[in-house]
N, C-alpha and C positions, 0 to 999 in steps of 0.2 A: 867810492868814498865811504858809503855803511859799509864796505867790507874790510876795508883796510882799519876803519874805529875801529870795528869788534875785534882784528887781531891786537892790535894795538891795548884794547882793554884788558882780553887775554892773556897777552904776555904781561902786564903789568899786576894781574893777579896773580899769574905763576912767579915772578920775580917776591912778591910781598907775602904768598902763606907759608906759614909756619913750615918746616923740614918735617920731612914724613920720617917714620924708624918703622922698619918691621923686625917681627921675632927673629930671632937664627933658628931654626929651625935643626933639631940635635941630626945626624946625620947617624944611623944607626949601622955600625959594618964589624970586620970579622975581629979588631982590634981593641972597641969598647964595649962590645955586647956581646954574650952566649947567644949566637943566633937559633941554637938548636932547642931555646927555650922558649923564644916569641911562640906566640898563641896561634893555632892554625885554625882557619876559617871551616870548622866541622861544618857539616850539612844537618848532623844529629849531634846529641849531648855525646862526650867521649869522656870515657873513665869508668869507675867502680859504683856498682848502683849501690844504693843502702836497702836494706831490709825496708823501712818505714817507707821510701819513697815509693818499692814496687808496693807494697799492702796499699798505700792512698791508689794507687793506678787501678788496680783490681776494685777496689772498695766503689768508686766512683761503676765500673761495668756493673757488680752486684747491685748496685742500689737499681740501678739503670732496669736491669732483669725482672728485680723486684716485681717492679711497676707497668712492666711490660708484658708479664705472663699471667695473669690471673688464674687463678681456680674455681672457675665456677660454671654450673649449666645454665643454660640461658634458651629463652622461647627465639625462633630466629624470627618470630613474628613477630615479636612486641620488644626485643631484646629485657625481658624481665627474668630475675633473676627464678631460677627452679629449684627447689631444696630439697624435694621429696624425688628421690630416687628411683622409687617405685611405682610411679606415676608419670613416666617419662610422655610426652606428647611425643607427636612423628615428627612435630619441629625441632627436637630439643638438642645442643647442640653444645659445645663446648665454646666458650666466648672468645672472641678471637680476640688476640694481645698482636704485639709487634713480633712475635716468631710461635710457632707450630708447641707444643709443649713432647711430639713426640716424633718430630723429624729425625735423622740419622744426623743432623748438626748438632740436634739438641741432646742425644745422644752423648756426644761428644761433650757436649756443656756438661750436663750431668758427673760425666766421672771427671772434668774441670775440676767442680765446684768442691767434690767429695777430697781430691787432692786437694785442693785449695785448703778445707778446714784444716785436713792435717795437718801442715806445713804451716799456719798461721796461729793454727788453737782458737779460730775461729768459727762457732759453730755454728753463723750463721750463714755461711757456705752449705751447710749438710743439711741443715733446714731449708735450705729453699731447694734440695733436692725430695728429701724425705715428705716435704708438702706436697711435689709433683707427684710422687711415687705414689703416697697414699690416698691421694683424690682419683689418679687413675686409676688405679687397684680398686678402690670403691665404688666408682660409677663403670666401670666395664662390664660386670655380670647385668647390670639394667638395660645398657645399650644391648648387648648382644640378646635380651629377650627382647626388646624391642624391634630389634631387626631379624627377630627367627619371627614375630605378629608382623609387621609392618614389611620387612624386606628391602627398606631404605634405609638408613640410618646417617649419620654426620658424618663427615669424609674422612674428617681425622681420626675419630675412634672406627672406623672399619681398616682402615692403619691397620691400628692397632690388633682389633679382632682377626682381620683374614689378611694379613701381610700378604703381598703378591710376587714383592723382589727382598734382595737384599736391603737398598735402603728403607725398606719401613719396618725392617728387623734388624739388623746386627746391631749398629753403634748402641740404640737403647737397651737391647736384651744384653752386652755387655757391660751397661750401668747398670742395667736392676742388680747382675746378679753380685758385684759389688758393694751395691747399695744392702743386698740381703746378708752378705759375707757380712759386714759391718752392723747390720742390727737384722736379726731373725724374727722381729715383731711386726716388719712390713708387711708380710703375707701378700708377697711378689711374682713366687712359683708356679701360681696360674699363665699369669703373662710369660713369664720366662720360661716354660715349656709352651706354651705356644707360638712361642718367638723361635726358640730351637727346630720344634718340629718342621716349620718351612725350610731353617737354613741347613739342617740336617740329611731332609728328605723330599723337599721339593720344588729345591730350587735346578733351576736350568744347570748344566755342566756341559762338559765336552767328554767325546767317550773318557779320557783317563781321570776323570770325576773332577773336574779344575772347572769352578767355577765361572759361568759365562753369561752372555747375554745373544737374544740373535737381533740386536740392533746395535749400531745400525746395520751392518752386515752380519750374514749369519754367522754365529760361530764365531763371535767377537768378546777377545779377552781384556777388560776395562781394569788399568791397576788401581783405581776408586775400591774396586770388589775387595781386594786384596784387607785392606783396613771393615769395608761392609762388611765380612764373613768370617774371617779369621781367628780375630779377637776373643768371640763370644763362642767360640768351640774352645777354645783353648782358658778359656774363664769358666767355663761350664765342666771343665776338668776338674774343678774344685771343691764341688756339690753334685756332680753325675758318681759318686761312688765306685763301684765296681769298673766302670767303664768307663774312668777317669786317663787312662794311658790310653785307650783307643781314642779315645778324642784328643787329646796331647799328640798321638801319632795324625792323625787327621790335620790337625792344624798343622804341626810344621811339614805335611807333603803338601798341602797346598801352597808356603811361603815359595818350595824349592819348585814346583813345577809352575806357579807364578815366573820367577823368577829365570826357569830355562827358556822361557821365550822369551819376556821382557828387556830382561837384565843384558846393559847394554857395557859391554866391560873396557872398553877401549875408554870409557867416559865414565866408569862407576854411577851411573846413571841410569834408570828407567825407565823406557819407551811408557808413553800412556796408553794405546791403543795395540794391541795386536789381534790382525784379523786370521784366521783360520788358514781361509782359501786364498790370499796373497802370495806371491813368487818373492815379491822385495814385501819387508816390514820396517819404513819411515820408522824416523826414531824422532818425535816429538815430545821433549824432557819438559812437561807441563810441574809445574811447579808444586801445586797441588797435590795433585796426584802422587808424585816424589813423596810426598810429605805424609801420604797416608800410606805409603809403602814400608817408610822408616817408624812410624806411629807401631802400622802393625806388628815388627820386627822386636820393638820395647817392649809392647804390651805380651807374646808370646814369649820373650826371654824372662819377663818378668814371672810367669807361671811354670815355665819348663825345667826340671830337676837339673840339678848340674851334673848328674851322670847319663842325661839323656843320649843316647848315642850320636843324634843331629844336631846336639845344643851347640859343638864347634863351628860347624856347617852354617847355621843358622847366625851365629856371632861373627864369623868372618863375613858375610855378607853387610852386614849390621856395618862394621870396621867402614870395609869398602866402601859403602854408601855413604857413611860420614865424611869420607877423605872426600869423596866427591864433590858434596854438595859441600865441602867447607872451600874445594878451588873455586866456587860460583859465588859466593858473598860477593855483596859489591861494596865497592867505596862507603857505602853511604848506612850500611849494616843488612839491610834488605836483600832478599834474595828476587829474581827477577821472574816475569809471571812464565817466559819460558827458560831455563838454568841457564843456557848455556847461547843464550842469544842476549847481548846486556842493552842492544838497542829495544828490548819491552821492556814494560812498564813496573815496578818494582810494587810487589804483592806482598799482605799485610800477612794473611792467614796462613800460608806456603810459610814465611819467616817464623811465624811463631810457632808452628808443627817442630818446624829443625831447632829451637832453641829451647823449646821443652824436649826435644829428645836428646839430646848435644849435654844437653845440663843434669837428664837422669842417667846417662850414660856415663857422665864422671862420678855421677853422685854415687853408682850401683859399681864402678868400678872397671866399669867395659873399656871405658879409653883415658886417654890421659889429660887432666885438667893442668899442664901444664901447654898441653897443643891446641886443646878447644876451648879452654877458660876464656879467654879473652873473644873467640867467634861467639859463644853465649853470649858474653855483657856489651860486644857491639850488638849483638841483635834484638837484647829486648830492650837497649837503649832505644834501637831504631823504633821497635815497635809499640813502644810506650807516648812515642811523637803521634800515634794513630789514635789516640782515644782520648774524646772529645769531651769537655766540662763536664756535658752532660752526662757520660759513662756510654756514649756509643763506640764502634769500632769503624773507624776507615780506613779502606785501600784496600779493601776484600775484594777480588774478582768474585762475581753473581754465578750461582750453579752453571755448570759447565760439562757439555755432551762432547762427545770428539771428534775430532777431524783432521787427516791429512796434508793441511797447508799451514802456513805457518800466518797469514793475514786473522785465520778463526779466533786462535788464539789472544793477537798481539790488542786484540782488539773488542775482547770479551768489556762489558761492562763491571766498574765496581758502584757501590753503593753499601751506605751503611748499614741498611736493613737484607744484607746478605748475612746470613747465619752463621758462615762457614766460621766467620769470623772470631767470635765471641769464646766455644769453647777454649779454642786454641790459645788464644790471648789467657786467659784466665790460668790456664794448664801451662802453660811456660812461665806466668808470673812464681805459680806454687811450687815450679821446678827450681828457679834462679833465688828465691828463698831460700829453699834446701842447699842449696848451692853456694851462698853467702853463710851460712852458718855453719857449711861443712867444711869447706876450702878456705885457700888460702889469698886472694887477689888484693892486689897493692899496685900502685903508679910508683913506676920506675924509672926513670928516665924521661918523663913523660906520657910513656907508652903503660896499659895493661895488662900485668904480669901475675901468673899465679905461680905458687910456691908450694913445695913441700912438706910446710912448717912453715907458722906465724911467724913474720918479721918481724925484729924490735930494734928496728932502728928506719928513720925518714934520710937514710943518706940517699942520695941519685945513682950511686955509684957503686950499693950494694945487693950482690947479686947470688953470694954463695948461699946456698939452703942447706943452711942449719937445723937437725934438732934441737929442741927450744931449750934443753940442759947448756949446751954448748955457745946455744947464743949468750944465755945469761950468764957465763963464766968470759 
């Protein structure tokens, strides 16, 4: 009986409410809409960046740096500040910040920073080099008497004093001498020959003088080294004088005898490890690594004469590796932490290496900003997603040793207080600036497109590249 009521009142409720209406709902097909305009669901921003928005991008990492590096000696005993120089204790120590002030990452920040001013006209980029520069230069003669009395001395300034490998020389001895090239009041030269003389004379090689390491296995060629050592011979061409071309020839037979083992051609791509004493040499196209191969190729083309007789030699390789690593881009702008494997995980510092070298290679002329313009402005789209209110950088893979399987790799940690990070980001922000005010790029069609000549006209449809006389007639 209560079950037949409550139908009963049920249906007498649906017979008495009010008629329901819903919306129509527009049906959107190939008849009433340009389908090829709807919005597609990016993963990153897509289109043409503005000059203003990369300088906030960067601005935000600098302030970050700022406040993260300090300059100053410190008691490691009381953490109080030391100001007299010459009075160094055995504790005395450089104050530790959020990164090393003279690692081979920082290194790389360094001539960041220095391109950064240029490319912005802000010179508070070259200040926060020039403060590093000149506090080290200042406190290194007092360490180093300290440590010829005492025989201990702070870990990072013995770096500095008695380099032992490539990274606690190249990348920085290639920003000082930069940093000197740009103002000769630094009084740098102490450091940067003794930067040199390690990497000159006594660092490890293999008999045909190719830079090496004996770990993990003896006799083990790291393409890391390639960008470690390279660079700063071929930059030291520019203040070595007389023996400015022996060191020019030194640098590019290291690219090319790198490069006859590494250089992996079916793949325009890499190997990161090659060991000596192996029958097979794995090719493991570490991302990174990649990236300092192609770093070192710019930074060498950018000092070597254009009548050098290996300058072609050296640019066709350059070419090759661009094409390469521009098949490996993913969907999403990022390139992957190993190239050519897209199930890893997509790496911050790898992406920004290739879009600061991608973007001075249009800018310098080397390839064409109508085939890589647009793999630039996906990538520092993508990589501009990495960095955080605060001015940190994420998606960096954490320093990285080698090894023959492919789990070492896929599964490296990242974290924002990896260093690698930071240069790199800051040096492709100061690239894609250069980039934006030199070229041409426009949405056409939806897609971005770079041009020969400024366009003057927002048609969809309009694609002939004009010089600008011709447009305006």
């Amino acid at each position: 009986m209560r079950i037949k009521t409550l139908c009963s009142l049920a249906a007498g409720l649906v017979l008495t409410a009010a008629p329901v209406t819903y919306a129509q709902k527009k049906v959107v097909n190939d008849s009433n809409t340009p389908l090829h305009l709807l919005q597609p669901a990016y993963q990153v921003p897509y289109g043409v960046p503005t000059v203003e928005s990369v300088k906030k991008d960067m601005d935000r990492i600098l302030h970050y740096l700022e406040a993260s590096t300090p300059t100053r000696v410190v008691d490691s005993r009381n953490g109080k500040v030391i100001k007299d120089y010459s009075k160094l204790p055995a504790t005395a120590q450089l104050e530790r910040g959020a990164f090393r002030l003279a690692s081979y990452e920082w290194g790389v920040t360094y001539s960041a920073m220095m391109a950064a001013a240029e490319a912005t006209g802000d010179e508070a980029y070259m200040k926060y080099v020039t403060d590093r520069f000149l506090f080290l230069a200042e406190v290194a003669p007092h360490f180093r008497t300290l440590a010829e009395k005492k025989g201990k001395i702070d870990g990072q300034m013995r770096q500095i004093l008695e380099p032992k490998a490539l990274d606690d020389a190249g990348a920085v001895c290639a920003a000082m001498i930069k940093a000197q090239m740009k103002d000769n009041t630094l009084n740098l030269r102490p450091l940067i020959d003794n930067y040199m003389e390690h990497i000159l004379n006594r660092e490890y090689r293999l008999a045909d003088g190719t830079f090496a390491r004996t770990r993990p296995l003896y006799n083990t060629l790291w393409l890391d080294d390639m960008f470690m050592g390279i660079p700063p011979i071929a930059w030291y061409s520019c203040i070595s004088g007389e023996e400015s071309s022996k060191h020019l020839n030194e640098a590019v037979r290291q690219i090319l005898q790198f490069a006859k083992r590494m250089w992996v051609p079916e793949k325009n791509l890499f190997r990161h490890g090659w060991v000596e004493e192996m029958t097979d040499h794995p090719a493991f196209h570490w991302g990174r690594a990649n990236g300092w191969a192609l770093l070192t190729m710019c930074e060498v083309l950018d000092v070597l004469p254009e009548n050098h007789p290996q300058r072609t030699e050296v640019m066709e390789l350059f070419r090759a590796h661009v094409r390469g690593l521009a098949a490996c881009q993913s969907g999403e702008g990022f390139w992957h932490q190993l190239l050519d494997r897209n199930d890893s995980y997509l790496e911050t510092s790898a992406t920004a290496i290739f879009v600061y070298c991608m973007a001075h290679a249009i800018n310098k002329g080397w390839i064409d900003a109508l085939a890589y313009g647009p793999v630039v402005t996906l990538g520092w789209n993508a990589v501009s997603t990495k960095i955080t209110p605060e001015g940190q950088v994420d998606g960096t893979c954490v320093g990285t040793g080698m090894a023959f399987d492919p789990a070492f790799y896929y599964y490296r940690p990242i974290n924002v207080y990896a260093a690698h990070g930071y240069g790199p980001v800051i040096w492709a922000g100061a690239e894609v600036i250069n980039l934006l005010k030199q070229q041409h790029p426009k949405m056409n069609d939806s897609a971005v497109q770079f041009y020969r000549y400024e366009q003057k006209t927002d048609s969809p449809i309009f694609h002939i590249m004009l010089p600008e006389e011709a447009v305006k007639k």
